[in-house]
Chimera marker file (.cmm) of the C-alpha trace (Angstrom):
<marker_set name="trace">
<marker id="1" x="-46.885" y="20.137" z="27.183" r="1" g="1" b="0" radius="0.5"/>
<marker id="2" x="-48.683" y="17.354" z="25.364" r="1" g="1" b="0" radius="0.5"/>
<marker id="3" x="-46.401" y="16.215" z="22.114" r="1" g="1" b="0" radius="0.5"/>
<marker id="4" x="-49.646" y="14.392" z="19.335" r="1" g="1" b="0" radius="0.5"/>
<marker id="5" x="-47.683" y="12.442" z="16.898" r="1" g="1" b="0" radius="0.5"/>
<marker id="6" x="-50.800" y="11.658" z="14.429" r="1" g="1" b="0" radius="0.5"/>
<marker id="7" x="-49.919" y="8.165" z="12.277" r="1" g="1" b="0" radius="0.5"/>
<marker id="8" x="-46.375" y="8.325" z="13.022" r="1" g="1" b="0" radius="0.5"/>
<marker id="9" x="-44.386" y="5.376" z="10.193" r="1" g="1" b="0" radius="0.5"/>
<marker id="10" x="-40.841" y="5.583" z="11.665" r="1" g="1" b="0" radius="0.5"/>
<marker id="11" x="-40.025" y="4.016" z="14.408" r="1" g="1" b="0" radius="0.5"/>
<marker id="12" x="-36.885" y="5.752" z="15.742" r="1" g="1" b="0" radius="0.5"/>
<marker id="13" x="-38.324" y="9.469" z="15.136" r="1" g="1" b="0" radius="0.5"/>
<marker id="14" x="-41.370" y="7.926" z="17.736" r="1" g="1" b="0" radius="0.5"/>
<marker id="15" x="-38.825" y="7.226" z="19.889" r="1" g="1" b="0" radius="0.5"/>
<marker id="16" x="-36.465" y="10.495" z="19.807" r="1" g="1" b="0" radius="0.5"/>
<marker id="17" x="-39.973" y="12.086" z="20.549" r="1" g="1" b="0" radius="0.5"/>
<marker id="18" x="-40.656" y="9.710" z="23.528" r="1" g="1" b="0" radius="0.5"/>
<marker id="19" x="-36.851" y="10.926" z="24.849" r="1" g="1" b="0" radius="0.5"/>
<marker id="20" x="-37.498" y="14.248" z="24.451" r="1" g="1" b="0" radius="0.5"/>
<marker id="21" x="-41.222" y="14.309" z="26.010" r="1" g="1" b="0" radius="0.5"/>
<marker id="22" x="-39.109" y="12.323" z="28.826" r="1" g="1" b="0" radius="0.5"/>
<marker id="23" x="-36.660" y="15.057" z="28.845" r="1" g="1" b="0" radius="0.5"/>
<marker id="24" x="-38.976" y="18.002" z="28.948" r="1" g="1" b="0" radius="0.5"/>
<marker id="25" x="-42.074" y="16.286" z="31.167" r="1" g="1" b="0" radius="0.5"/>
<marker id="26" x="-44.171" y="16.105" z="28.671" r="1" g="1" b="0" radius="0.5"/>
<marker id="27" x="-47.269" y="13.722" z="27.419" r="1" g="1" b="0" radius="0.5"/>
<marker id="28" x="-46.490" y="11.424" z="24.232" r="1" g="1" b="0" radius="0.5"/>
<marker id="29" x="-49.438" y="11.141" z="22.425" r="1" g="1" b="0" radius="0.5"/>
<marker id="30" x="-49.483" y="8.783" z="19.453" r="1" g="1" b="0" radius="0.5"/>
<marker id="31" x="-52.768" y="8.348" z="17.092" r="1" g="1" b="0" radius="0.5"/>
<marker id="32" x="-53.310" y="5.198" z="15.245" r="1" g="1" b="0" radius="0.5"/>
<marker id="33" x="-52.718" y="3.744" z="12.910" r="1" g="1" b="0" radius="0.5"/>
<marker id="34" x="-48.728" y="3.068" z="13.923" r="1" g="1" b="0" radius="0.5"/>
<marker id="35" x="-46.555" y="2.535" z="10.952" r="1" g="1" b="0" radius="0.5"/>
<marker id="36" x="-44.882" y="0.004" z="13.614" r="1" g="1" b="0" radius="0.5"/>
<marker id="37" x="-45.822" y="-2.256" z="17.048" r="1" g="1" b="0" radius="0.5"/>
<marker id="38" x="-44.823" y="-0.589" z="20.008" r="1" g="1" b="0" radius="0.5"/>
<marker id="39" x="-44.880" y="-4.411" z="21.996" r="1" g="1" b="0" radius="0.5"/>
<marker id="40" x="-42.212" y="-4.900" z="24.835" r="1" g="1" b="0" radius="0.5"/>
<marker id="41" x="-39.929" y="-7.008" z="21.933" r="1" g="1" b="0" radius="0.5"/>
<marker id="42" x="-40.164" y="-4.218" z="19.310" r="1" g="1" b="0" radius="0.5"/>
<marker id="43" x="-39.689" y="-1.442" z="22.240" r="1" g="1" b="0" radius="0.5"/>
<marker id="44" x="-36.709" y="-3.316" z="23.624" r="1" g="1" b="0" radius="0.5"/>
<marker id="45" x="-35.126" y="-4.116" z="19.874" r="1" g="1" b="0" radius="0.5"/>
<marker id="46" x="-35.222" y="-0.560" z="18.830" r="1" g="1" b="0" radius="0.5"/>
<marker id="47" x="-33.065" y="0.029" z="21.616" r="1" g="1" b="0" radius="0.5"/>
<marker id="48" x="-35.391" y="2.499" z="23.696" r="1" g="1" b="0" radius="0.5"/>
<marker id="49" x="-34.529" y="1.410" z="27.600" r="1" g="1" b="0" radius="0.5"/>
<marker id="50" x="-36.292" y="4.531" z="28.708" r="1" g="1" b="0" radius="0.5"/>
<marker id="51" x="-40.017" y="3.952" z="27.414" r="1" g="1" b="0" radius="0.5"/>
<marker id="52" x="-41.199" y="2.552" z="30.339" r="1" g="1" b="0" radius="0.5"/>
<marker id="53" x="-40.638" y="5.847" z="31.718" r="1" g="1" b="0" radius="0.5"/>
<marker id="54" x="-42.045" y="7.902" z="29.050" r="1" g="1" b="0" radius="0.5"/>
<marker id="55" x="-45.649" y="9.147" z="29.770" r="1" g="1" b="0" radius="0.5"/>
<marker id="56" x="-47.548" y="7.500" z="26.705" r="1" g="1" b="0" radius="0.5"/>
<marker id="57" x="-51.188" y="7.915" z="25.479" r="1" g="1" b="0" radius="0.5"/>
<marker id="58" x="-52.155" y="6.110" z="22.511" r="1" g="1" b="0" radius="0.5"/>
<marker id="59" x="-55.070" y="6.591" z="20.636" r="1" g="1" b="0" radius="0.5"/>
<marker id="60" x="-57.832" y="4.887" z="18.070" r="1" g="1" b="0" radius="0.5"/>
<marker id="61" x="-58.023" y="8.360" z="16.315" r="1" g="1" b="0" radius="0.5"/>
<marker id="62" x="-57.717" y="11.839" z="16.462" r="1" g="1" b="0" radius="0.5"/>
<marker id="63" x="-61.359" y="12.163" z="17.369" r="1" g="1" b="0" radius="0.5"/>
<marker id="64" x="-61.103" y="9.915" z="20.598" r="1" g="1" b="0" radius="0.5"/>
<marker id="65" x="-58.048" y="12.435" z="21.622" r="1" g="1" b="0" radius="0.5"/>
<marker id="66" x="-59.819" y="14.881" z="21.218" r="1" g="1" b="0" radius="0.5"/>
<marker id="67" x="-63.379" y="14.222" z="23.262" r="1" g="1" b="0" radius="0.5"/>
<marker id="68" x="-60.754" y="13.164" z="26.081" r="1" g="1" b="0" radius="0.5"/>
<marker id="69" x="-59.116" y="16.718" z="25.846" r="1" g="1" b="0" radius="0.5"/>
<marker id="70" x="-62.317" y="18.675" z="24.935" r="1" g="1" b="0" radius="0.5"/>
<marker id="71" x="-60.791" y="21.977" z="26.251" r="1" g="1" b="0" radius="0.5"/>
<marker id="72" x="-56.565" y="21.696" z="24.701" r="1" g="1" b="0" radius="0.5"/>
<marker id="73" x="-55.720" y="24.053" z="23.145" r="1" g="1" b="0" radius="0.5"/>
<marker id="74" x="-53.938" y="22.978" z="20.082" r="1" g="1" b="0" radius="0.5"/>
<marker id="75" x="-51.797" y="24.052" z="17.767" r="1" g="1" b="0" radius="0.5"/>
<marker id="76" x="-51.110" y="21.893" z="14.230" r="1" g="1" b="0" radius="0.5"/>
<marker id="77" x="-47.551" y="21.999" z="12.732" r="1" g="1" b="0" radius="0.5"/>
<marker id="78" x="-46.988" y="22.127" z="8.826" r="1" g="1" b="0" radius="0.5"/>
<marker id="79" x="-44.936" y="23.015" z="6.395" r="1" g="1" b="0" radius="0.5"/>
<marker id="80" x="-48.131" y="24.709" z="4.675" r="1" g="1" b="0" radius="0.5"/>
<marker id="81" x="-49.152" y="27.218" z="7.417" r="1" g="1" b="0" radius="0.5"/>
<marker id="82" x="-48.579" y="30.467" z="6.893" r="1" g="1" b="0" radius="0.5"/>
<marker id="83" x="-48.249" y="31.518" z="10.902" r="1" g="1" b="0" radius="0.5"/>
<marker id="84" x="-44.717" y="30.775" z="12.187" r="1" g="1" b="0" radius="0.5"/>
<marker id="85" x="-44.308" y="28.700" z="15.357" r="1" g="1" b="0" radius="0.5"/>
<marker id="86" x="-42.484" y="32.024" z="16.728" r="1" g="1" b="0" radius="0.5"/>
<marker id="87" x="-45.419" y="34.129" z="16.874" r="1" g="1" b="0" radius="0.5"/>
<marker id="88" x="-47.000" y="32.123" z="19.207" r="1" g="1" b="0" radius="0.5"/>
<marker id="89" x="-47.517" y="32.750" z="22.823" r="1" g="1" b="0" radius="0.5"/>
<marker id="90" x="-47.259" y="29.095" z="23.929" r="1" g="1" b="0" radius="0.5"/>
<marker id="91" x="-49.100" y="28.164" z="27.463" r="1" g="1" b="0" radius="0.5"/>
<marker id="92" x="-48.077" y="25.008" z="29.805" r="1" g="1" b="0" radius="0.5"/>
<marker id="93" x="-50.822" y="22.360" z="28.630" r="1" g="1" b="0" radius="0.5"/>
<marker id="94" x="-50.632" y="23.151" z="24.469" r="1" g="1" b="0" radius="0.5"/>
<marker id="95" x="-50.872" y="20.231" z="22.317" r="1" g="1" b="0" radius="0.5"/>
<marker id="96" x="-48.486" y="20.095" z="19.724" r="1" g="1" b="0" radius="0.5"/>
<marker id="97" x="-49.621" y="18.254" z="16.574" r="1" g="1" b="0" radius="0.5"/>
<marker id="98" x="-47.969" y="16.698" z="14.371" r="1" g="1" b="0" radius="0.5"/>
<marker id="99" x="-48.689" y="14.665" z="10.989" r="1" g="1" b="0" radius="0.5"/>
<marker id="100" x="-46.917" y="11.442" z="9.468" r="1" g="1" b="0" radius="0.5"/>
<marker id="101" x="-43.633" y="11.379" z="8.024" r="1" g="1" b="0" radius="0.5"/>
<marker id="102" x="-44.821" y="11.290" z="4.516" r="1" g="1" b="0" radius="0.5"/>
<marker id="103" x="-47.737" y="13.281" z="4.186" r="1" g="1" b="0" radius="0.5"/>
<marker id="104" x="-48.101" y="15.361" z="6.731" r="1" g="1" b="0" radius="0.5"/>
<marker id="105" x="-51.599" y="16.616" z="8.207" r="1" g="1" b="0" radius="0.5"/>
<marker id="106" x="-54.352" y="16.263" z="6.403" r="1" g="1" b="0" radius="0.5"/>
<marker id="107" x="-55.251" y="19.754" z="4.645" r="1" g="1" b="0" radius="0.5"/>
<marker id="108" x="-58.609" y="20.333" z="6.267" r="1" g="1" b="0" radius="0.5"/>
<marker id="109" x="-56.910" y="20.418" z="10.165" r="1" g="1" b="0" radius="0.5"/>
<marker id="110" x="-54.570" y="23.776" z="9.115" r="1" g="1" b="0" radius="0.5"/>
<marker id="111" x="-56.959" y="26.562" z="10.151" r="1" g="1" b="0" radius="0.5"/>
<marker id="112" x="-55.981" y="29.736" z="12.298" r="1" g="1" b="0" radius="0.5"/>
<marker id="113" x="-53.999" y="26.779" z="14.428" r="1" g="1" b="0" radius="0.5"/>
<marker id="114" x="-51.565" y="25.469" z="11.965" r="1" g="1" b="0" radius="0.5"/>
<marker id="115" x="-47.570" y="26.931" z="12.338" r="1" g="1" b="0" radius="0.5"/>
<marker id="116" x="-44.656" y="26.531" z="10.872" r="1" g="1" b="0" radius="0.5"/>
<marker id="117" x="-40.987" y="26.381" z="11.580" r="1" g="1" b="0" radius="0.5"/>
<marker id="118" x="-39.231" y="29.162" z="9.538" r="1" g="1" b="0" radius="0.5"/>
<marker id="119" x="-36.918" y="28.001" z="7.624" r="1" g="1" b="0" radius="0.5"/>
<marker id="120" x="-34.798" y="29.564" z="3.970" r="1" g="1" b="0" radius="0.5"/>
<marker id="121" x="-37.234" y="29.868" z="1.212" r="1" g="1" b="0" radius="0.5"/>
<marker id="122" x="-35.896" y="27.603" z="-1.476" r="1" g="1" b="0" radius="0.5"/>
<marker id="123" x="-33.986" y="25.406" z="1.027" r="1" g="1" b="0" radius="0.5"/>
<marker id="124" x="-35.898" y="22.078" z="1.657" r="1" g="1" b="0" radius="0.5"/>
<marker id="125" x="-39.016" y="21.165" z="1.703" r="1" g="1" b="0" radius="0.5"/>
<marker id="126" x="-39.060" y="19.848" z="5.748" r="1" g="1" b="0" radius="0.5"/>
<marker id="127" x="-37.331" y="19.065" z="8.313" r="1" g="1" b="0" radius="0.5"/>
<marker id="128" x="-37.114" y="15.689" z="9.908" r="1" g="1" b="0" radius="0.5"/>
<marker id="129" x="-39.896" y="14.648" z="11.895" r="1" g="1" b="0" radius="0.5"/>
<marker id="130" x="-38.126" y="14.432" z="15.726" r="1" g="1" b="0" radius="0.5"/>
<marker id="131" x="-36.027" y="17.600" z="15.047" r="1" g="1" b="0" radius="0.5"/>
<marker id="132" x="-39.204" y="19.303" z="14.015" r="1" g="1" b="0" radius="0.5"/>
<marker id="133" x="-40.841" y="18.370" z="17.659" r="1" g="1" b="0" radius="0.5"/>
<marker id="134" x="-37.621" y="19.200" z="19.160" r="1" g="1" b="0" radius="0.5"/>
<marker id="135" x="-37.611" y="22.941" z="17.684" r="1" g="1" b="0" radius="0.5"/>
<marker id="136" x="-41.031" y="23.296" z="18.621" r="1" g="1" b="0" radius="0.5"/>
<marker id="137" x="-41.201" y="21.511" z="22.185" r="1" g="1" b="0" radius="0.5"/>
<marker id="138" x="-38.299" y="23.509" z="23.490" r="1" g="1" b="0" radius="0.5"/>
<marker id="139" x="-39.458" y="27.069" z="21.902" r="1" g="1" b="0" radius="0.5"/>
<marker id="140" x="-42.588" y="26.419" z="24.084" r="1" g="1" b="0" radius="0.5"/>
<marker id="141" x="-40.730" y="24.928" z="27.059" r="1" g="1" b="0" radius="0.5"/>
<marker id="142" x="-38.512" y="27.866" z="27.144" r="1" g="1" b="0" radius="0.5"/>
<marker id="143" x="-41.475" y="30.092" z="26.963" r="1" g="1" b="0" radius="0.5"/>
<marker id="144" x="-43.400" y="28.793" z="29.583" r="1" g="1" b="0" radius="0.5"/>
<marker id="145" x="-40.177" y="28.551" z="31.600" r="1" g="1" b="0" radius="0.5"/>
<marker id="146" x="-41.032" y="24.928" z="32.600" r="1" g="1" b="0" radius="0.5"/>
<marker id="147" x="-37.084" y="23.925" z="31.791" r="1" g="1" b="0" radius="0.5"/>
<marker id="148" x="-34.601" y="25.710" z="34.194" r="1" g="1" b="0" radius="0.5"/>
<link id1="1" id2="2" r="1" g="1" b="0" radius="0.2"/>
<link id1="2" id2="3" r="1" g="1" b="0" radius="0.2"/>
<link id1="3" id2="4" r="1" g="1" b="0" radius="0.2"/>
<link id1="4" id2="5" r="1" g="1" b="0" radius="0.2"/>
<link id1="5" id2="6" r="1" g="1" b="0" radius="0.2"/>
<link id1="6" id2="7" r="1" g="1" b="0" radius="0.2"/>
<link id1="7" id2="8" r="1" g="1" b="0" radius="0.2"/>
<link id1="8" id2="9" r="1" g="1" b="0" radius="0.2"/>
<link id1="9" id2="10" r="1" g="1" b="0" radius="0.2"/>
<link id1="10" id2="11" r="1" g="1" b="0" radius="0.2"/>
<link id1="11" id2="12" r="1" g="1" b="0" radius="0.2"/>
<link id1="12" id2="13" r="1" g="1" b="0" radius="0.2"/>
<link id1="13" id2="14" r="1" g="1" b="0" radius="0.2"/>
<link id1="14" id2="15" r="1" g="1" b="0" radius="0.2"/>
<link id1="15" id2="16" r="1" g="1" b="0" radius="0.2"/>
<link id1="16" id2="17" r="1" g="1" b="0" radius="0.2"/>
<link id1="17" id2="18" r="1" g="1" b="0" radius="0.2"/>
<link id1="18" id2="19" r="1" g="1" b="0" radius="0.2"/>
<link id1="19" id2="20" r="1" g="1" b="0" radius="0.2"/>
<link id1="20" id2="21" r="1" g="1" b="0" radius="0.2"/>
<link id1="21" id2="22" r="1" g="1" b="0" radius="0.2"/>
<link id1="22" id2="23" r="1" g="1" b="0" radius="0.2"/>
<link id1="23" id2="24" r="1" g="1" b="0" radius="0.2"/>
<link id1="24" id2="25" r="1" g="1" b="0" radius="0.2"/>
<link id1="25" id2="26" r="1" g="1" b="0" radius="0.2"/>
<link id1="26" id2="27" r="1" g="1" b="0" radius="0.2"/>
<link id1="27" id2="28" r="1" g="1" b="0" radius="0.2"/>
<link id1="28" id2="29" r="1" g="1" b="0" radius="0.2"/>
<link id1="29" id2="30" r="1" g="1" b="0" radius="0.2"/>
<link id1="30" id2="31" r="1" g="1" b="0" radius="0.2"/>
<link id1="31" id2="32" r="1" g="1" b="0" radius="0.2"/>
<link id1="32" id2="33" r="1" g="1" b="0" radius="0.2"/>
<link id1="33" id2="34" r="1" g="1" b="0" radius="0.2"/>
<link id1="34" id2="35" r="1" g="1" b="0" radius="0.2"/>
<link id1="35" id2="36" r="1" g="1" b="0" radius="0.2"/>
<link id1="36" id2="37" r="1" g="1" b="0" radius="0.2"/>
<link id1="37" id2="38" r="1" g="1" b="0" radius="0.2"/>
<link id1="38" id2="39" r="1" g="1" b="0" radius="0.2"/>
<link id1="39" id2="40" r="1" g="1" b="0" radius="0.2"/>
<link id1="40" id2="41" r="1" g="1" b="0" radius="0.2"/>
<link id1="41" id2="42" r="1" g="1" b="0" radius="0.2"/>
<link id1="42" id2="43" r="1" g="1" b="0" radius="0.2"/>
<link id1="43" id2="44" r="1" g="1" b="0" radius="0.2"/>
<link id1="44" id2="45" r="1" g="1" b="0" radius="0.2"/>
<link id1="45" id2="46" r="1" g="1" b="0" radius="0.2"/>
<link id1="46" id2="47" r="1" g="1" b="0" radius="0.2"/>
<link id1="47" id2="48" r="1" g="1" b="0" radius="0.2"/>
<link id1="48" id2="49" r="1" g="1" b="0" radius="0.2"/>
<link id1="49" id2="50" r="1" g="1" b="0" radius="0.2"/>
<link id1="50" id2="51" r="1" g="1" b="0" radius="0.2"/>
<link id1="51" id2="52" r="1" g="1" b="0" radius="0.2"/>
<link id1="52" id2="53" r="1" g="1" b="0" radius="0.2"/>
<link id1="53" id2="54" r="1" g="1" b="0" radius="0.2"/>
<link id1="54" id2="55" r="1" g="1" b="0" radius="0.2"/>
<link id1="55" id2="56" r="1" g="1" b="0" radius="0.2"/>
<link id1="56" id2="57" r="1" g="1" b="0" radius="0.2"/>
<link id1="57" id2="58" r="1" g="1" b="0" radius="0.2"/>
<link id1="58" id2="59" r="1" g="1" b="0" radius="0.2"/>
<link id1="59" id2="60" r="1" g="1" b="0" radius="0.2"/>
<link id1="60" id2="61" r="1" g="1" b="0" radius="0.2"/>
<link id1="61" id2="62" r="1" g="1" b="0" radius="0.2"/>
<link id1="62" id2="63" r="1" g="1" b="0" radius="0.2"/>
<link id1="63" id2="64" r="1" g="1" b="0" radius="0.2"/>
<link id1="64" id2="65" r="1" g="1" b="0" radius="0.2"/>
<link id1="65" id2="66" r="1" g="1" b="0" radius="0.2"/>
<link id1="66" id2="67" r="1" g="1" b="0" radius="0.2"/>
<link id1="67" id2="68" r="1" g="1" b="0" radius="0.2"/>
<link id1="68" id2="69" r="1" g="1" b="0" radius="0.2"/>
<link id1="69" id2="70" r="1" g="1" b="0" radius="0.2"/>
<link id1="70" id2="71" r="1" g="1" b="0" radius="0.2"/>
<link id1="71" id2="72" r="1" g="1" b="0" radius="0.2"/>
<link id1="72" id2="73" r="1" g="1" b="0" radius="0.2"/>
<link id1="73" id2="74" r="1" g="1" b="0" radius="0.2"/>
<link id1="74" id2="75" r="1" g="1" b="0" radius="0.2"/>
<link id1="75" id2="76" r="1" g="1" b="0" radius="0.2"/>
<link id1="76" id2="77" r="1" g="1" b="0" radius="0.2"/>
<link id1="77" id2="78" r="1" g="1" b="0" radius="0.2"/>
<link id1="78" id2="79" r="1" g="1" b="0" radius="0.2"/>
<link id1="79" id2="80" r="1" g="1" b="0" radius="0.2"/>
<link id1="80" id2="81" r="1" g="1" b="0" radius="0.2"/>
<link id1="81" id2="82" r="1" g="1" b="0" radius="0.2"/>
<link id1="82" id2="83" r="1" g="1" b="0" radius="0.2"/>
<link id1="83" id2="84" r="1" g="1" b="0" radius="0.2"/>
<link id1="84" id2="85" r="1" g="1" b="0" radius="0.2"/>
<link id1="85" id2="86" r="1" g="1" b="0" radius="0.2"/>
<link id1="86" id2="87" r="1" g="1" b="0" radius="0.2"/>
<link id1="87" id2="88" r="1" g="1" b="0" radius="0.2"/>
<link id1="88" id2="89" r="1" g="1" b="0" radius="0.2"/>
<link id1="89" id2="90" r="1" g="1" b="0" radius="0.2"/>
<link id1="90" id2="91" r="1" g="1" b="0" radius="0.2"/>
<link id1="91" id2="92" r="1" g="1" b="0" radius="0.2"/>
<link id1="92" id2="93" r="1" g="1" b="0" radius="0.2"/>
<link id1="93" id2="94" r="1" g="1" b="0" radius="0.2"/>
<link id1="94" id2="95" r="1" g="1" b="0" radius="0.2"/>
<link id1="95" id2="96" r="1" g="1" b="0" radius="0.2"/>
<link id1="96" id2="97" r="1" g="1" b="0" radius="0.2"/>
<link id1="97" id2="98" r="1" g="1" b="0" radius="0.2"/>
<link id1="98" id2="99" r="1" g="1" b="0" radius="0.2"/>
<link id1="99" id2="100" r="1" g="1" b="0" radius="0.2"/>
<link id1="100" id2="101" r="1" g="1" b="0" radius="0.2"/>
<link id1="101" id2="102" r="1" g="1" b="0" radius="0.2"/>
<link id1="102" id2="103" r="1" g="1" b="0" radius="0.2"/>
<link id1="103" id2="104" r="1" g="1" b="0" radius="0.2"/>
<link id1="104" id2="105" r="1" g="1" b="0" radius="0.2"/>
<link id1="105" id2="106" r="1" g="1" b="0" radius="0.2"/>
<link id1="106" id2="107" r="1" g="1" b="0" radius="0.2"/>
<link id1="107" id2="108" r="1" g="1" b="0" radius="0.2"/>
<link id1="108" id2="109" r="1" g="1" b="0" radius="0.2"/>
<link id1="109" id2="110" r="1" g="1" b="0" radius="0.2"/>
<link id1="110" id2="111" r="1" g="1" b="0" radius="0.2"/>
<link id1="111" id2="112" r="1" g="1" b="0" radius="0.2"/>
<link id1="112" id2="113" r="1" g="1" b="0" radius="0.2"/>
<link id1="113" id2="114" r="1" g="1" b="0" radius="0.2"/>
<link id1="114" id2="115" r="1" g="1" b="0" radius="0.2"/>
<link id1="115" id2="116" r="1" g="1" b="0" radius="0.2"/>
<link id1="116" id2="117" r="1" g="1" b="0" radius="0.2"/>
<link id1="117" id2="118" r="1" g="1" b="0" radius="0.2"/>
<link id1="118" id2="119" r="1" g="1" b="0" radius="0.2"/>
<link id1="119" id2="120" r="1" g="1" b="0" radius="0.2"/>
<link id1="120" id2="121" r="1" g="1" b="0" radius="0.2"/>
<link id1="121" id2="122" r="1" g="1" b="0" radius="0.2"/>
<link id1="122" id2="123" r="1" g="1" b="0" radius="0.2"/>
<link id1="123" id2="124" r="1" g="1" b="0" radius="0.2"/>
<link id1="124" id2="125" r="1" g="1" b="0" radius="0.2"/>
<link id1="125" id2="126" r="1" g="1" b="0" radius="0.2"/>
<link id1="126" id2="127" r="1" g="1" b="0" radius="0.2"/>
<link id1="127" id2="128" r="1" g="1" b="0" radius="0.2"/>
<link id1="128" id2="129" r="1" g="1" b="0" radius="0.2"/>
<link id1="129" id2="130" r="1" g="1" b="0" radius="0.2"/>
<link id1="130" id2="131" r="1" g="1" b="0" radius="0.2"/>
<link id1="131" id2="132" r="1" g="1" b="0" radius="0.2"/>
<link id1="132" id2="133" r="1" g="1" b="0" radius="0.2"/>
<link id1="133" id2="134" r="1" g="1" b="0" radius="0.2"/>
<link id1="134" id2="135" r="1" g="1" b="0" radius="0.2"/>
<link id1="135" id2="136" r="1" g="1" b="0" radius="0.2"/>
<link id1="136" id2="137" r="1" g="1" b="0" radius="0.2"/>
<link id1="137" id2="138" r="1" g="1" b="0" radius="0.2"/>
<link id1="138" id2="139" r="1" g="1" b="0" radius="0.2"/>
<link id1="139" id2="140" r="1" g="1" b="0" radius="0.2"/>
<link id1="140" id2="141" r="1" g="1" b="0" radius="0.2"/>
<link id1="141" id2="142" r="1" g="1" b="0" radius="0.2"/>
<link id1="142" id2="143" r="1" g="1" b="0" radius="0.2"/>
<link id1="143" id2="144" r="1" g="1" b="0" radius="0.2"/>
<link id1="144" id2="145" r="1" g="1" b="0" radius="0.2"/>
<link id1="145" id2="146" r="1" g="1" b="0" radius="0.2"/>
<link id1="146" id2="147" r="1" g="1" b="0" radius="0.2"/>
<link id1="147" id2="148" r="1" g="1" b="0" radius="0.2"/>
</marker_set>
C-alpha cells in the first residue's frame, strides 16, 4: 500500500502515519509543501526513533508523484465523497490520498475516486488526520490479507 499525505501541517499526525506505514509495510508518501522540516534535529525532537526505518518518498507536488506512478491506482479520501471507503475492493499497490489537516483536498481531485469513512450524520465534521489513515490503511490491509 502506498499512504500520499498531500501538504500535511502537523507534525505528529506525519509521524503516527510514518508508524503505521512502518507497521503495515507500506510507502509514506508526503507532497510538499510540509507545514514542518523533516531534518535529522526536527525528526529526532519530535521523538520519532523509528523514521529511519520508515520507507519515505517526498515529493515537489502531486504532479511529480504522479508521472513517477503513471499506472496507481488511487483512491482520494474526503469528508465530501459520497462513495464510502467500505465499498471498495482495495488491491495491494492502492494509493491512499489524503489532504491537509485544515482544508482537505482540493475540490477538483474528488471524482469517481474520492471515499469516505462513514461516520453518524450530525456527529462531527472529521476525524483526525492519522486515525483517518489508520481506518483506511488497515480496511485495505485486511482486505488484501497482507497483515496476518
Amino acid at each position: 500500500m502506498h499512504l500520499v499525505l498531500v501538504e500535511p501541517e502537523i507534525p505528529h499526525n506525519t509521524g503516527a502515519a510514518g508508524r503505521l506505514a512502518l507497521a503495515t509495510g507500506s510507502t509514506l508518501h508526503l507532497v510538499k509543501p510540509l507545514g514542518f522540516s523533516l531534518d535529522e534535529k526536527s525528526v529526532r525532537r519530535t521523538g520519532l526513533d523509528y523514521w529511519k526505518d520508515v520507507d519515505l518518498r517526498v515529493w515537489e507536488n502531486f504532479d511529480e508523484l504522479l508521472s513517477a506512478h503513471p499506472h496507481a491506482r488511487i483512491w482520494f479520501l474526503s469528508t465530501k465523497a459520497k462513495k464510502s471507503a467500505w465499498s471498495v475492493e482495495f488491491q495491494e499497490e492502492d494509493f491512499l490520498v489524503f489532504g491537509r489537516e485544515t482544508k482537505g483536498l482540493p475540490e477538483e481531485w474528488l471524482d469517481e475516486r474520492a471515499i469516505r469513512i462513514p461516520m453518524k450524520e450530525g456527529s462531527t465534521r472529521s476525524l483526525n488526520l492519522s486515525t483517518s489513515v489508520a481506518i483506511v490503511l488497515y480496511e485495505a490491509q485486511r482486505q488484501v490479507g497482507q497483515l496476518k
